[in-house]
N, C-alpha and C positions, 0 to 999 in steps of 0.2 A: 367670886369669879374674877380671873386677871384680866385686866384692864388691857386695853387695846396697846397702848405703852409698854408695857409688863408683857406681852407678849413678843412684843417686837424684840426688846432686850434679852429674852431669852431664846429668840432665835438666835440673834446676833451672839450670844453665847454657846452657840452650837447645838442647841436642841434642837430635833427632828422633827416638828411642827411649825407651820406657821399661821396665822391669825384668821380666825373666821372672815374678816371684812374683804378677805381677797377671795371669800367664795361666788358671789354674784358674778365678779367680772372676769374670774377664771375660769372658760371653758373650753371642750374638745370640739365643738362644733357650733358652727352660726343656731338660727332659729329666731331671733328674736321678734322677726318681722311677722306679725302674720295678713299676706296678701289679703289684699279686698278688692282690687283692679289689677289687670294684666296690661302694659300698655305695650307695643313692639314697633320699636323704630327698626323701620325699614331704609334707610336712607345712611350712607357716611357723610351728607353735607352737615357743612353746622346752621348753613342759611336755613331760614323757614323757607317752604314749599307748601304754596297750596295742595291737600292731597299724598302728602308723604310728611312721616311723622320723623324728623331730627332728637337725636338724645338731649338737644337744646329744647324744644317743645316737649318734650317725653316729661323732662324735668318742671315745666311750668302747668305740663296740665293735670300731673303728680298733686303739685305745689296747692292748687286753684279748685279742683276738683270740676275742670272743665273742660270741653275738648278744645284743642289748640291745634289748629292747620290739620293734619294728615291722623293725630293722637287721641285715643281714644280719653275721656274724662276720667281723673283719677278718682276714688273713692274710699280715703281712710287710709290705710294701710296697704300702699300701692307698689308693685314690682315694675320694674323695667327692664324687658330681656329683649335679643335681637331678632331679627326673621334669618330663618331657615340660609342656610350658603350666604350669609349676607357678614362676611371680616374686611379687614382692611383698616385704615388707620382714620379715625378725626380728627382733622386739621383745626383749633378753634381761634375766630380772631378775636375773642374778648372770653372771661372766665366766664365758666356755666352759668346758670340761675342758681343762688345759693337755695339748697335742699331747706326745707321747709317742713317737711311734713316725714313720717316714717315711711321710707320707702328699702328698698331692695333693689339693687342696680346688677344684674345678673348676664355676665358673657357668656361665650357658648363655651360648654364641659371643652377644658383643653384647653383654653386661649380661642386668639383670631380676634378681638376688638382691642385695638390701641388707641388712646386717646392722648393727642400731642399739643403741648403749650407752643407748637414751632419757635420755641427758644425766645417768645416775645411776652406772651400773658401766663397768670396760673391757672389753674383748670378748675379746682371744685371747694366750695367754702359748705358744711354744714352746720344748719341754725345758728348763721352770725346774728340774724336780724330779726330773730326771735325771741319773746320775752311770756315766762319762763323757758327758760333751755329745755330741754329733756327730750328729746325726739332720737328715733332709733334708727340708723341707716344700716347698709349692708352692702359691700362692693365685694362681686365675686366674679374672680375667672377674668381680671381685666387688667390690661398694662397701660401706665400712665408715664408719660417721655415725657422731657422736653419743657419741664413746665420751669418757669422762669420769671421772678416777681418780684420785688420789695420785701412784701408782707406774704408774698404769698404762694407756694412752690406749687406740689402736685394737688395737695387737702390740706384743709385750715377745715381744723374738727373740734365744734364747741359742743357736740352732743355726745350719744354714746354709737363709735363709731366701731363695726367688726366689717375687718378685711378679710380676704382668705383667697388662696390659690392666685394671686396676684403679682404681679413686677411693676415695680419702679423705675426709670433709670434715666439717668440725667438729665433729673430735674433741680434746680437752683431757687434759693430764696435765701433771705436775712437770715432767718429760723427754719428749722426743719427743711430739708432740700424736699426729700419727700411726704413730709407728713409734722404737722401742726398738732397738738392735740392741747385742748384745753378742758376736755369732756374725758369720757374715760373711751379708751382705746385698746379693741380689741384684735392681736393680728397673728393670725393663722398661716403658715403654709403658701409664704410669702420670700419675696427677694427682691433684696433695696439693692441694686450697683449701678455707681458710679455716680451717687447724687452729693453734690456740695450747700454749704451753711455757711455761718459764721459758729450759728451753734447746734449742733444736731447737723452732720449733714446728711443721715437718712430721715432720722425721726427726732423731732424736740416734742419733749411731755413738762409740762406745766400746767400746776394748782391751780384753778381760778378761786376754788373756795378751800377751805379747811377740810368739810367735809366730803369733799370730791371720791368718788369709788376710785376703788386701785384698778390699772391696766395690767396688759398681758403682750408680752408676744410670746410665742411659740412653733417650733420646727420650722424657722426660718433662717434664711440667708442673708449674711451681710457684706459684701466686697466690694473694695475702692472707693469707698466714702470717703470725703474731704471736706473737714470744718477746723475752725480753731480751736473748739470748745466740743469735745465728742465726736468723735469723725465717725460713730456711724451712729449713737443716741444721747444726747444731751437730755436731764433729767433736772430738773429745778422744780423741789416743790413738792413733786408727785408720790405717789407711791406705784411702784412699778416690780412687777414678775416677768423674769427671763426664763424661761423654761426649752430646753431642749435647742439651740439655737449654735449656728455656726458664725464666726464673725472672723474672717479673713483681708489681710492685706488694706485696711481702714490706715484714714491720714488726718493728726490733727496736733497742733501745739499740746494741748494739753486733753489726756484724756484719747489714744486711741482707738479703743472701742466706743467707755463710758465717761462723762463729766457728769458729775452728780455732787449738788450742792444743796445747798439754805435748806436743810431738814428734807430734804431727800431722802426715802428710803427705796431702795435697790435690792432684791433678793434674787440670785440668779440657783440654779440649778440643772444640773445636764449640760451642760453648755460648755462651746467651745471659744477661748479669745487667743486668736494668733496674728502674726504677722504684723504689726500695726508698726507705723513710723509715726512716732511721736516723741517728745521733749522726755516724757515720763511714764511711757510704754503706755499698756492697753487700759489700764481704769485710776482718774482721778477722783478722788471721794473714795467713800465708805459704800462698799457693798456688801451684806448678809449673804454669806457663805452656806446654801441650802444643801449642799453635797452634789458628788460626781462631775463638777466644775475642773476644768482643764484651763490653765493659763502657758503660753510659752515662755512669761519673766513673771516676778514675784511681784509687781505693785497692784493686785487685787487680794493680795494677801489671801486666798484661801486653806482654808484649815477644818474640814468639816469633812466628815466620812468620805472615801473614794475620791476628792479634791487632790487635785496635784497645780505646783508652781513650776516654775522654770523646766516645762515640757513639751516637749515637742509633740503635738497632736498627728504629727506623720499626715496630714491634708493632700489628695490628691495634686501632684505635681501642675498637672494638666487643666489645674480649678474650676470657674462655673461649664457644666456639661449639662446636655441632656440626658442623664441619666434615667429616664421616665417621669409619669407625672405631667401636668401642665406648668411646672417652674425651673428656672435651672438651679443645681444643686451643685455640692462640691464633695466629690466622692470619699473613702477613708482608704490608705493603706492596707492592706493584709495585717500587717505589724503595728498596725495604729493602737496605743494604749488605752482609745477609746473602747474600741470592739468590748462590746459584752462584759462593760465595768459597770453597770446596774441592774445591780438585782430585780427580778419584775414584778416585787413589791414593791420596788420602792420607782420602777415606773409607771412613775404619775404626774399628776401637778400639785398645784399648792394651796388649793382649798380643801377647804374642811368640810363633811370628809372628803380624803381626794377623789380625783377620777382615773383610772388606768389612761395611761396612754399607748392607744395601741395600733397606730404607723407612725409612720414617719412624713418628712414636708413631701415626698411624693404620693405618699398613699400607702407605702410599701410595710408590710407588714413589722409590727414593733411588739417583742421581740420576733428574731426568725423561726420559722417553722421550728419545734424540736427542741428552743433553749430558752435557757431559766433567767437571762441577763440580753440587756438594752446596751444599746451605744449612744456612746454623751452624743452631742452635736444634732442638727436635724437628717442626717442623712444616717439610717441603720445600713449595714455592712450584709450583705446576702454572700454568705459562703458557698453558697451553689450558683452564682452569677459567674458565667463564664465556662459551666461544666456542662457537661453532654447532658439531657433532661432535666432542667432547673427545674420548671414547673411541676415535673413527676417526681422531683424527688421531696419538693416541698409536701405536694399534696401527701404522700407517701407518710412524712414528717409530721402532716396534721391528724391525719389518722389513727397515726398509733400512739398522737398523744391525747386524742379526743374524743375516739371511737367510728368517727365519720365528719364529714363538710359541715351537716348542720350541726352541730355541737360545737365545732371550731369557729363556725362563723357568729353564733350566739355569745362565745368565750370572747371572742373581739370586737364583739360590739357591733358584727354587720347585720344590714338587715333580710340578704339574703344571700345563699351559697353564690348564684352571679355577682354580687359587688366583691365576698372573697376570692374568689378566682379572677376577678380584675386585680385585686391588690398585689396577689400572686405574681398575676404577668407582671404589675412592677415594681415586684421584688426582683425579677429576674432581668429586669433593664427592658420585657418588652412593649 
């Protein structure tokens, strides 16, 4: 059997696999938490209140397994979602209680909870102060501003951390503007803009051991990132998969997408690198060229099936939109080279064996109703957006390539005709 090394080298040689070890921490969907307490802060203060649970107590009685002020006691494997009509933004004046224990921190479907460092503290550390590390969090459906530190931006992550449906944005630290990772990191269906570094100013991934699991992002967004060193991911150490990913308009001396060093390994795939102002364009270091990779200049050197250099991705003029979905996206052209450049076998990711990937960072159906090919980037291209019955003509399109809803909705992975017909509506922007 070839050796975890021997695999690596013969991606980086251009074969179409890549190494078992990226199976655990490569996947299409969160899960890893499984609840044993429900806790629901009811409140946006950060102060404790007798009688009303803060996401500041939510986390300590997680932590403790005990009730704290207004919080229900946490118990093993504990969630933290909001009550009912209850959005708006946390104001905090010192960073959270670093997570402790395996928890789930869950906003409302859509957005509506922002949590802001008001440009003075950072917001959330997990298992710094825990010995062994390994604890599993889960931040979903939630936007973090603002965070602003030394050491410490939006997350400072020494566990195994999966985000999803999430924003970032301008937040500020030494490392990573938005996100720290020292643990292995998992990020979904997500959008960094406007955060700054020195290195990483979205995201810095960094080794702590040898044996460290590989990380992931996918179907995510990256714009207006500013560092020296990676202006939207700095990579020292890690081993890391970009999968499906757009990364526009990034600012850094060196390294405007990517800076990847000291035995860094870097495999990207589907993915888009544009616009970046930098000394040495969009990627410093070595990156494994996994195919269908879109660069605007050649210094990520890709050369691996459906890869293109010096191209222009034709990126919506107009950039981050609501395009549907609870994140903003950045739409493609009509004419974009991206449109329907991978085959939908070979839409997937990068574990062994893979997984189909089948939406996109909004939800929206990957590939469209009716066709045999994906679009690089996180955002899939709906050729019936815009036209008189989108949603009839897709259903029409799943039909007569399925036989009916439930057979389409099984073929992508939903779990019921209702979630496909959400994806539907946004496919179709609504």
């Amino acid at each position: 059997m070839a050796t975890f090394s021997e695999k690596v080298l013969k991606a980086r040689q251009g074969m179409r696999w890549l190494p078992t070890v990226l199976t655990a921490a490569i996947l299409l969907i969160g899960g890893a938490v499984a609840p044993c307490a429900t806790i629901t802060v009811d409140t946006l203060s950060d102060a404790s209140v007798l009688g009303q649970c803060s996401l500041r107590d939510a986390i300590d009685a997680a932590n403790s397994d005990t009730a704290v002020h207004g919080c229900a006691a946490g118990h093993g494997s504990d969630t933290i979602v909001f009550a009912k009509r209850l959005t708006g933004t946390i104001t905090l004046a010192a960073p959270l209680p670093d997570i402790q224990s395996n928890l789930a921190i869950n906003g409302p479907s859509g957005g509506g909870i922002t949590i802001s460092g008001n440009s003075l503290v950072g917001i959330m550390t997990i298992d710094a102060n825990v010995e062994p590390r390994g604890i599993t969090v889960e931040l979903n459906n939630l936007t973090f501003i603002q965070a602003k530190s030394e050491a410490l931006g939006a997350v400072l992550n020494f566990g195994a951390l999966t985000v999803t449906d999430s924003t970032f944005m301008d937040n500020e630290a030494s490392n990573g503007g938005a996100i720290v990772s020292l643990g292995t990191l998992t990020v979904m269906k997500s959008t960094f803009v406007g955060n700054k570094s020195l290195n990483g100013g979205a995201i810095a991934v960094r080794r702590r051991t040898r044996f460290e699991p590989a990380s992931t992002i996918i179907n995510s967004t990256f714009v207006g990132n500013d560092a020296s060193q990676g202006g939207a991911i700095s990579n020292l150490g890690a081993t890391l998969a970009l999968i499906n990913n757009t990364f526009s308009l990034n600012t850094a001396v060196q390294g405007g997408v990517l800076f990847n060093i000291s035995m860094g390994i870097v495999i990207s795939k589907g993915s888009i690198f544009a616009g970046s102002t930098a000394d040495d364009g969009n990627c410093f270091g070595e990156i494994t060229d996994a195919g269908y990779n879109i660069s605007d200049d050649a210094t990520c050197l890709f050369s691996n099936t459906g890869s293109h250099n010096n191209t222009d991705p034709l990126l919506d003029p107009n950039g981050l939109a609501r395009n549907g979905g609870p994140t903003e996206t950045i739409a493609l052209q009509s004419a974009s080279p991206a449109l329907d450049a991978i085959p939908v076998a070979d839409c997937t990711d990068l574990a062994s064996p893979s997984n189909a990937i089948t939406t996109d960072q909004r939800g929206a159906l990957r590939p469209d109703p009716g066709e045999a090919s994906c679009d690089i980037g996180a955002y899939e291209f709906q050729p019936f957006a815009g036209k008189a019955n989108c949603h009839g003509k897709s259903v029409a399109a799943l039909v007569q390539q399925y036989g009916n809803l439930k057979s389409a909705a099984s073929a992508y992975g939903f779990p019921s005709v209702k979630e496909l017909q959400a994806a539907i509506e946004t496919s179709c922007g609504g």
